[in-house]
C-alpha positions as CSV (number, residue, x, y, z in Angstrom):
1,X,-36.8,4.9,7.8
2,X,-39.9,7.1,9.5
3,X,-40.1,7.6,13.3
4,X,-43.2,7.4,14.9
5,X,-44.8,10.2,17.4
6,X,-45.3,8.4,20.7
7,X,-47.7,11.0,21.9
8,X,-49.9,11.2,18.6
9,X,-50.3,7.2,18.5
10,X,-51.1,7.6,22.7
11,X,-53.7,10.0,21.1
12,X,-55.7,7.1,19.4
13,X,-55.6,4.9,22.1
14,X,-59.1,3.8,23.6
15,X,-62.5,3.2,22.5
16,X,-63.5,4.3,18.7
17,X,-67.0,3.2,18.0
18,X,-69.0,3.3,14.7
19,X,-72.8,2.9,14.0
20,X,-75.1,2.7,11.2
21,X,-78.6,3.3,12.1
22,X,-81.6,4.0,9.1
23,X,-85.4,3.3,9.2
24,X,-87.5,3.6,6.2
25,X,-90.8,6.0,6.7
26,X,-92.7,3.5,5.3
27,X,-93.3,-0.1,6.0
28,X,-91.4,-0.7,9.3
29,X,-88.1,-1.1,8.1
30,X,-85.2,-0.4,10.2
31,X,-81.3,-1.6,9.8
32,X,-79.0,-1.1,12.0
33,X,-75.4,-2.1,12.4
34,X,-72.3,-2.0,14.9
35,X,-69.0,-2.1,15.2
36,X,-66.5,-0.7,19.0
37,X,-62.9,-1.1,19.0
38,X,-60.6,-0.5,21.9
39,X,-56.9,-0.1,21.7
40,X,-54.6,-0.4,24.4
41,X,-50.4,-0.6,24.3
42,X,-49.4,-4.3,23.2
43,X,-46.6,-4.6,26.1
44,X,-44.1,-6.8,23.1
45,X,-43.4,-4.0,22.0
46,X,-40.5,-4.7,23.7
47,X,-39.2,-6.1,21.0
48,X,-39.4,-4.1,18.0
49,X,-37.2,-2.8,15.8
50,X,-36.4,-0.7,12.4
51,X,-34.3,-0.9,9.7
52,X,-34.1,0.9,6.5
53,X,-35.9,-0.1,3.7
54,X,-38.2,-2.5,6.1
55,X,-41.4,-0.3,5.2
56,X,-44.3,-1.5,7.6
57,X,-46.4,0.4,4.8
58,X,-45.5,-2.1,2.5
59,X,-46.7,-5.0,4.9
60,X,-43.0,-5.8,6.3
61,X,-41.2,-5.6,9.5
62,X,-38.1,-5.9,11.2
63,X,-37.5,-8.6,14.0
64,X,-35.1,-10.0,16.1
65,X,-33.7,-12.4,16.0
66,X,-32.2,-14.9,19.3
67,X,-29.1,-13.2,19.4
68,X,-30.6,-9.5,18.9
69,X,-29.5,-9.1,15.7
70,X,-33.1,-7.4,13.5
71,X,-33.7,-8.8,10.0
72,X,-36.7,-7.8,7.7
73,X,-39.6,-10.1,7.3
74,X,-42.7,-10.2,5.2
75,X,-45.8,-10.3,7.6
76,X,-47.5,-12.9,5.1
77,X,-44.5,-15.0,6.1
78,X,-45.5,-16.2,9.6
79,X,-45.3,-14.7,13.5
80,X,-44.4,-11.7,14.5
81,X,-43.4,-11.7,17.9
82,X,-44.3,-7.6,18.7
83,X,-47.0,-5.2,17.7
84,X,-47.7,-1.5,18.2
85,X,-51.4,-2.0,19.8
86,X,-53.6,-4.8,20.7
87,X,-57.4,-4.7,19.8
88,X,-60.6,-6.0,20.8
89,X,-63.2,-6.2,19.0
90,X,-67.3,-5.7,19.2
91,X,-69.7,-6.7,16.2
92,X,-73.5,-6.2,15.7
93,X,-76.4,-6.0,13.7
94,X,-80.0,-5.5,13.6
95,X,-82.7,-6.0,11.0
96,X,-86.0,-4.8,11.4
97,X,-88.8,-6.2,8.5
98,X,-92.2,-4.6,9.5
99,X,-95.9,-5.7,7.2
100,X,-96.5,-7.8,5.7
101,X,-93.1,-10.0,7.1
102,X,-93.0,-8.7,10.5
103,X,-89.7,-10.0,11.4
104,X,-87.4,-8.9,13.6
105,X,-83.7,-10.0,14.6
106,X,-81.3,-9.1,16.6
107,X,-77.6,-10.2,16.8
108,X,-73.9,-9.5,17.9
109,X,-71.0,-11.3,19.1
110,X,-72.2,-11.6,22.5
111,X,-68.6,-10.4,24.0
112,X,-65.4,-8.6,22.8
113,X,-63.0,-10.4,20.3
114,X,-59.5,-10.4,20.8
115,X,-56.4,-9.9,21.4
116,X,-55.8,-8.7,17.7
117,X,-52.6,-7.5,16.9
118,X,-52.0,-4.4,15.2
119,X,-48.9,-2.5,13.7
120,X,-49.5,1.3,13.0
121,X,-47.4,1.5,10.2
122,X,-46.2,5.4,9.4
123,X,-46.5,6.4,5.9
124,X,-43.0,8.2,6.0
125,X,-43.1,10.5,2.9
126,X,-46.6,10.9,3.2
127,X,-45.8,13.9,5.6
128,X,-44.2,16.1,3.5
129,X,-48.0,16.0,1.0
130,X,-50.9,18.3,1.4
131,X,-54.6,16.7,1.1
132,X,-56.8,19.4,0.1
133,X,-54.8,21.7,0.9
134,X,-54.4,20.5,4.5
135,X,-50.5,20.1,6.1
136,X,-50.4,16.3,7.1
137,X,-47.3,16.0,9.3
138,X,-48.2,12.8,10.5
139,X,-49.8,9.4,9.4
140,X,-50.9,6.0,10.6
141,X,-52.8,2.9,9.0
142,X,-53.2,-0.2,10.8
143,X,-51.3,-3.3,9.5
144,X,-52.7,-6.7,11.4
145,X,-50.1,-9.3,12.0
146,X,-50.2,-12.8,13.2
147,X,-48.8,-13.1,16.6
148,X,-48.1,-16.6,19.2
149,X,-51.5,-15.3,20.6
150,X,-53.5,-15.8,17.4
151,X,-54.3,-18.7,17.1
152,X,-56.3,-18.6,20.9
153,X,-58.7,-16.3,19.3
154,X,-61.8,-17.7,20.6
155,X,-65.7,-17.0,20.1
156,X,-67.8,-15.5,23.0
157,X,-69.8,-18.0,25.1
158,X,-72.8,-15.7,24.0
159,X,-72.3,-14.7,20.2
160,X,-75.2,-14.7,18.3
161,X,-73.9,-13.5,15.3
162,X,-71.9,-16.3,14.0
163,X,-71.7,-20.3,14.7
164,X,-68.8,-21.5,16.3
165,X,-67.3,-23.3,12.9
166,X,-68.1,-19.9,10.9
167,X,-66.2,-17.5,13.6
168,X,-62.7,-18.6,12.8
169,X,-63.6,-17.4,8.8
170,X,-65.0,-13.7,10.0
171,X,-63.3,-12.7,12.9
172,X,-60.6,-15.6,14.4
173,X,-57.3,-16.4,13.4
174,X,-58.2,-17.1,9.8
175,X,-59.7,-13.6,9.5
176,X,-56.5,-11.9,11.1
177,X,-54.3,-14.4,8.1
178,X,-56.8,-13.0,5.6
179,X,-56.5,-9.6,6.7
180,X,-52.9,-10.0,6.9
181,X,-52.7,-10.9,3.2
182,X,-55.1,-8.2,1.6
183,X,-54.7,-5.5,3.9
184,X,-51.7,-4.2,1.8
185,X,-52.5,-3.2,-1.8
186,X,-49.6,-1.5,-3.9
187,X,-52.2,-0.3,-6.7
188,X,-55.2,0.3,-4.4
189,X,-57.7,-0.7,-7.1
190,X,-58.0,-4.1,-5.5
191,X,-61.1,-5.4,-4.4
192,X,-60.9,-8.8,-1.8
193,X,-64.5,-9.1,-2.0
194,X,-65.1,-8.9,-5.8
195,X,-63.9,-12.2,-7.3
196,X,-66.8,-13.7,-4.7
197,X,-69.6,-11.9,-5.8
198,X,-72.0,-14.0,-7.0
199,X,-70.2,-16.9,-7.6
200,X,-67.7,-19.8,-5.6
201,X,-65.2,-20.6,-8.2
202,X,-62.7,-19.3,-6.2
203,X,-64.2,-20.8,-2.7
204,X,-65.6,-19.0,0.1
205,X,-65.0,-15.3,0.4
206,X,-62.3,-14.4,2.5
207,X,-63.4,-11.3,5.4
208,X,-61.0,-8.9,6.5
209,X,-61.3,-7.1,9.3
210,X,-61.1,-3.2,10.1
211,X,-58.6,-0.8,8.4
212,X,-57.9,1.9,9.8
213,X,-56.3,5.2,8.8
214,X,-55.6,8.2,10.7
215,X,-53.8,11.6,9.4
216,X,-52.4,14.1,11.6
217,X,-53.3,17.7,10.3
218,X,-51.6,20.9,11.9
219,X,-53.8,24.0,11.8
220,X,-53.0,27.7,11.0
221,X,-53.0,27.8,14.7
222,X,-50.2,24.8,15.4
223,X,-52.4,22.4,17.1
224,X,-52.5,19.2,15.5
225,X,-56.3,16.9,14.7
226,X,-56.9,14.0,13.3
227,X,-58.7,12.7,10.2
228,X,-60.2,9.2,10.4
229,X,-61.0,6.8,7.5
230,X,-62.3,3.3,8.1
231,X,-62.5,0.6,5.8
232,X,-65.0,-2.4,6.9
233,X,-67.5,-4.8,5.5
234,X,-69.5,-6.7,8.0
235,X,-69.8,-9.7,6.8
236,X,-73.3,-11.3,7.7
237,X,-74.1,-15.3,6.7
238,X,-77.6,-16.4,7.6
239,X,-78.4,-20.2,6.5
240,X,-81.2,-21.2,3.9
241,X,-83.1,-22.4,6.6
242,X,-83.5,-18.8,8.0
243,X,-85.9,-16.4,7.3
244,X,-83.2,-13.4,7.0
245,X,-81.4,-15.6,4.1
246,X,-84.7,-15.0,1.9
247,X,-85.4,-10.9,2.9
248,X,-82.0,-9.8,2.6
249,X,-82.4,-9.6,-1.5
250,X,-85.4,-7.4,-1.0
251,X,-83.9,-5.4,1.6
252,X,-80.9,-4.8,-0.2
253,X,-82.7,-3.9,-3.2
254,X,-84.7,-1.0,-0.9
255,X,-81.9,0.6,0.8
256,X,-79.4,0.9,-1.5
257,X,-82.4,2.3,-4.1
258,X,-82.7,4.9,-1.2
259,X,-79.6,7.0,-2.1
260,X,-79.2,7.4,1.4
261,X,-75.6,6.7,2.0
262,X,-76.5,2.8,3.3
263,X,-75.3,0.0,1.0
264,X,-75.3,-3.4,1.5
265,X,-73.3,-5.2,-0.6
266,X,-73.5,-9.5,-2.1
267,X,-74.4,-11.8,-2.5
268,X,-70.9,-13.6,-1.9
269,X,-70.4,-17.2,-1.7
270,X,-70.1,-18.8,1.6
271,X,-70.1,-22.1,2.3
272,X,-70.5,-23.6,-1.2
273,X,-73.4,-21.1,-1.7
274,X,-73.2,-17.8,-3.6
275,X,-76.1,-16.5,-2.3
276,X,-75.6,-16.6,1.7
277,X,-73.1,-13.7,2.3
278,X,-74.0,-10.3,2.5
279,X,-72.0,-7.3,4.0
280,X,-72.8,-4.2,5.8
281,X,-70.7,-1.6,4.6
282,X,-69.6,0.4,7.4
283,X,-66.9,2.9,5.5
284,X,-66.1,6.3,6.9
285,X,-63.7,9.0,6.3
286,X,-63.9,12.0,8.4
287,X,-63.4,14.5,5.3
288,X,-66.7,13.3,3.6
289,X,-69.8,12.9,6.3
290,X,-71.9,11.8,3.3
291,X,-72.3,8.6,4.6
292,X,-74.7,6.9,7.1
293,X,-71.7,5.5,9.4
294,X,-71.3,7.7,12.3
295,X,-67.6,7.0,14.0
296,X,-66.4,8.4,17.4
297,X,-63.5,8.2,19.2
298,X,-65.8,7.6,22.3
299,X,-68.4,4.8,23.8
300,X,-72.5,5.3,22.2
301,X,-74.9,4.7,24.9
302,X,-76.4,1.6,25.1
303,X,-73.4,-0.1,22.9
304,X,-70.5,-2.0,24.3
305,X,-67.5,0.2,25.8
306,X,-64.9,-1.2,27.5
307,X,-63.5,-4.8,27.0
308,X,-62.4,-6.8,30.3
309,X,-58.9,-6.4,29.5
310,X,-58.7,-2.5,29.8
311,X,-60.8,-2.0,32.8
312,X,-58.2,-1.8,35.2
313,X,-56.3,0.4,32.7
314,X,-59.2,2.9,32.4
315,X,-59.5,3.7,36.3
316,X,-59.0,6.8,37.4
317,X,-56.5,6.0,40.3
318,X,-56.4,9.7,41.1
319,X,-52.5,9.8,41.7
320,X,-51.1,13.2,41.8
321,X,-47.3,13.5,40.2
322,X,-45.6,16.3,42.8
323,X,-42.2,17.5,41.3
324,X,-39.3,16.8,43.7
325,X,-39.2,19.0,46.8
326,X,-35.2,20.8,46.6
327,X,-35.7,21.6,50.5
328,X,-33.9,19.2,51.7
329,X,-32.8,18.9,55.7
330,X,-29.0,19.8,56.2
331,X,-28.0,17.2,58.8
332,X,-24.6,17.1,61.0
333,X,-22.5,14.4,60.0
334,X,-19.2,15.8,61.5
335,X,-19.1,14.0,64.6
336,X,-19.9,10.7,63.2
337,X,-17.3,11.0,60.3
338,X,-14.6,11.5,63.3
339,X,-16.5,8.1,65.1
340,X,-16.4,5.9,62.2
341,X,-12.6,7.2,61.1
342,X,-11.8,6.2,65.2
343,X,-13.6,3.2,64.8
344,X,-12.1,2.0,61.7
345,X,-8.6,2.7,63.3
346,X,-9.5,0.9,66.2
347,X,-10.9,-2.3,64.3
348,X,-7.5,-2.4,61.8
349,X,-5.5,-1.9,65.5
350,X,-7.4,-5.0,67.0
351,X,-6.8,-7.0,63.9
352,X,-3.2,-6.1,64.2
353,X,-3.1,-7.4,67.8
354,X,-4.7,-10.1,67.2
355,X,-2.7,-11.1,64.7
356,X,0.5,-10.7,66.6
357,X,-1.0,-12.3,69.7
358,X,-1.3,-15.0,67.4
359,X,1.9,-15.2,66.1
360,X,3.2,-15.0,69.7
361,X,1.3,-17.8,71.2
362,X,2.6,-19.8,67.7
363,X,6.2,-19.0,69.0
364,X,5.9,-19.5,72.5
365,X,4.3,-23.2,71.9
366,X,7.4,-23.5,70.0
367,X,10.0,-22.8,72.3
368,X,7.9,-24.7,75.2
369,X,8.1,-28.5,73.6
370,X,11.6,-27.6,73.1
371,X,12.7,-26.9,76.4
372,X,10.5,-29.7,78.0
373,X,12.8,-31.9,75.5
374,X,15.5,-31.1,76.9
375,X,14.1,-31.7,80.6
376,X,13.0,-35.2,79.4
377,X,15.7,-38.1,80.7
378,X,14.9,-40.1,77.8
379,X,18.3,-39.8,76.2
380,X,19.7,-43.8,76.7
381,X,20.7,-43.4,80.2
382,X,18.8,-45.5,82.0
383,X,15.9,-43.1,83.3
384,X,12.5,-43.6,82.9
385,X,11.7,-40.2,81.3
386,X,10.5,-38.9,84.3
387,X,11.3,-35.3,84.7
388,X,14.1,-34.4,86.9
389,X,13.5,-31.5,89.4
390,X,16.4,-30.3,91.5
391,X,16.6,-29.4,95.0
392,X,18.3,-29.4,98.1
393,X,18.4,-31.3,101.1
394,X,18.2,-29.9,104.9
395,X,21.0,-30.9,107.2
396,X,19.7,-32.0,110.9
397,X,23.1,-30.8,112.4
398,X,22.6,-27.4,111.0
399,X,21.5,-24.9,114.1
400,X,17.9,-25.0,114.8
401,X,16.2,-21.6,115.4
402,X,15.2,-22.1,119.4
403,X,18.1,-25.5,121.0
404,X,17.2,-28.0,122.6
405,X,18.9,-26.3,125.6
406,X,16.8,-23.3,125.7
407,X,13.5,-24.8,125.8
408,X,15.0,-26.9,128.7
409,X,15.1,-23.9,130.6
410,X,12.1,-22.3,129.6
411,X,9.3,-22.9,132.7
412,X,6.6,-20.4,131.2
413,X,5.4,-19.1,128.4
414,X,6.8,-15.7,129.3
415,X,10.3,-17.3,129.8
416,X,9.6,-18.8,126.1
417,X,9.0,-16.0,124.5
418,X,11.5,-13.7,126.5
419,X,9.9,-11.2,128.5
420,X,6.1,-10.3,129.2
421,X,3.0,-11.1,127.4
422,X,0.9,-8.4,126.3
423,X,-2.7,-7.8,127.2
424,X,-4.3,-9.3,124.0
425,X,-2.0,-12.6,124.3
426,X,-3.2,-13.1,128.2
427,X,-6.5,-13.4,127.1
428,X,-5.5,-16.2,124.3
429,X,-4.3,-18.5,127.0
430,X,-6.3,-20.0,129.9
431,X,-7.0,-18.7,133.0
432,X,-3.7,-20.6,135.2
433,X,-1.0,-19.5,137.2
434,X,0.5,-23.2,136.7
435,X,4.4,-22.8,134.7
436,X,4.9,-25.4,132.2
437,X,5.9,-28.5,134.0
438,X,9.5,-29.3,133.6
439,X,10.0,-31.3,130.4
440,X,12.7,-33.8,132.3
């Protein structure tokens, strides 16, 4: 079971763009002929998984399951739920026929394709080999897989390139099913596009998109590059009716004469007819520049560059990462370590007291109705459960406090109260010299 290299796969990430451009010196002829892909992270990723023996090489891959338990499934069997890298996708072509034809077109998809998923299945054993004598410690080739998201594929409102009921064929969902099946060849001497050549016995030819393949190569030095190798036929399908359907025989018969490193390859049947498809091939591999394709990990000026989906992810939000600061600020915490323990004393002490409290007021409610009971004369006597208060009478013979005798003799207030009145007191009563009449 191989482990991939996080920070080499975060390597290829972005926008890899490939170009074929030739004129002829003679005769106004020019082709042309464009392909941009972007990667970006496919966020499912989540969800994947390894197990031994489940080589994504050998166009397998583990999933889970509803329970989290991984199993190994063929990708030709159905969805995947996970991928390593979603892609989108830019096509176009240009085809320039000067005297005696002079005619001139133009096309491209009009917008990017996608999202296409894509596994970057690692060769495993592959790192231990030398290629021409170079030390490969690490290598990638892209597996397509059919995901819930597939089948929403949809054509750009502005494509050019294709009709809407021919895009599904080169570059929707039945491309990415087409790819899915052919991508992997145990032999490599397959050819998808050969049993169509020239003839429809077996139906329409079936398009596959982009391989990819890219090996890791460490220097003398210990620095690590990367070789490239792309795999791609551009599948073009112009209708009887147009005028491209007629010069592409001629054309292909003067560019590939050329020797140049240009091929176009078909007729292929498409449609019923095994004359309308013709490919651009757009092959490159880094270790032989022989060809016409030109291939950069970067955007070509005037070509597309960056899909809607990655513009946010391609700002430069200019956020510096400091390392954590180890001064930190020493604070007191004496003091209120002593004020919380007193406060938590105090708070279990209230809860104590009122909890007793409580209890007390229970107890004291108790023994109240029970004495009131027994201060209640409703026991059969006769009483009408009023409560009974004692007390004690005053007797009228007992000796008053001032006789009847004494106040008899009293003819003034200063007899009354036995002796002279005070200063304060004269001025209490009124102004008389009168005594108290007698009271006989």
């Amino acid at each position: 079971m191989s482990s991939k290299n996080s920070t080499r796969i975060s390597s290829l990430l972005g926008t890899w763009t490939g170009q074929t451009h030739l004129k002829a010196d003679i005769g106004s002829y020019e082709l042309m002929a464009y392909f941009a892909i972007h990667f970006m992270p496919d966020p499912m990723r989540a969800f994947a998984c390894s197990l031994p023996n489940c080589s994504e090489f050998e166009n397998k891959a583990c999933v889970l399951d509803k329970n989290g338990d991984p199993s190994c499934t063929e990708l030709t069997d159905g969805i995947l739920d996970w991928s390593d890298v979603t892609a989108f996708m830019y096509f176009g072509a240009k085809v320039d026929v000067g005297f005696p034809f002079n005619k001139h077109r133009e096309q491209d998809t009009g917008g990017w394709v996608g999202p296409l998923n894509i596994i970057l299945a690692n060769e495993g054993d592959s790192a231990s080999l030398s290629v021409k004598g170079e030390h490969v410690v690490d290598s990638y080739i892209s597996r397509y897989v059919e995901t819930p998201s597939t089948e929403y594929l949809q054509m750009p409102k502005n494509c050019t390139l294709l009709h809407s009921h021919d895009f599904d064929k080169i570059a929707g969902a039945s491309a990415v099913r087409s790819t899915v099946t052919g991508q992997y060849d145990p032999d490599g001497k397959n050819d998808p596009y050969s049993k169509y050549l020239d003839t429809c016995s077996n139906g329409d030819v079936q398009p596959l998109l982009p391989i990819f393949e890219f090996d890791f190569i460490e220097d003398n030095e210990g620095e690590d590059t990367v070789e490239v190798k792309v795999d791609y036929k551009l599948l073009t399908v112009p209708r009887k009716k147009d005028f491209v359907y007629k010069l592409y025989p001629m054309v292909q018969k003067k560019f590939n004469g050329a020797g140049v490193g240009f091929h176009i390859d078909g007729p292929f049947c498409y449609g019923d007819d095994p004359h309308r498809g013709y490919t651009f091939d757009m092959g490159f591999d880094s270790r032989d520049l022989n060809g016409m394709l030109q291939f950069q990990h970067a955007c070509i000026e005037g070509l597309p560059c960056i899909p809607p989906a990655a513009e946010y992810a391609n700002q430069d939000s200019s956020i510096n990462i400091k390392p954590l600061p180890n001064n930190a600020t020493t604070v007191g915490v004496g003091k209120y370590l002593v004020l919380g323990s007193i406060f938590i004393v105090l708070s279990f002490a209230t809860l104590f007291l009122a909890f007793s409290n409580r209890s007390l007021r229970r107890r004291l409610a108790q023994e109240g109705v029970v004495e009131n009971q027994s201060n209640t004369n409703d026991d059969g006597d006769g009483n009408d459960g009023r409560m009974s208060i004692p007390y004690q009478a005053m007797d009228d013979r007992e000796e008053s406090i001032v006789s009847a005798e004494e106040v008899e003799e009293t003819h003034s207030v200063e007899d009354a109260v036995g002796g002279e009145l005070d200063e304060e007191t004269q001025q209490l009563l009124p102004a008389t010299d009168e005594t108290v009449p007698d009271a006989s």
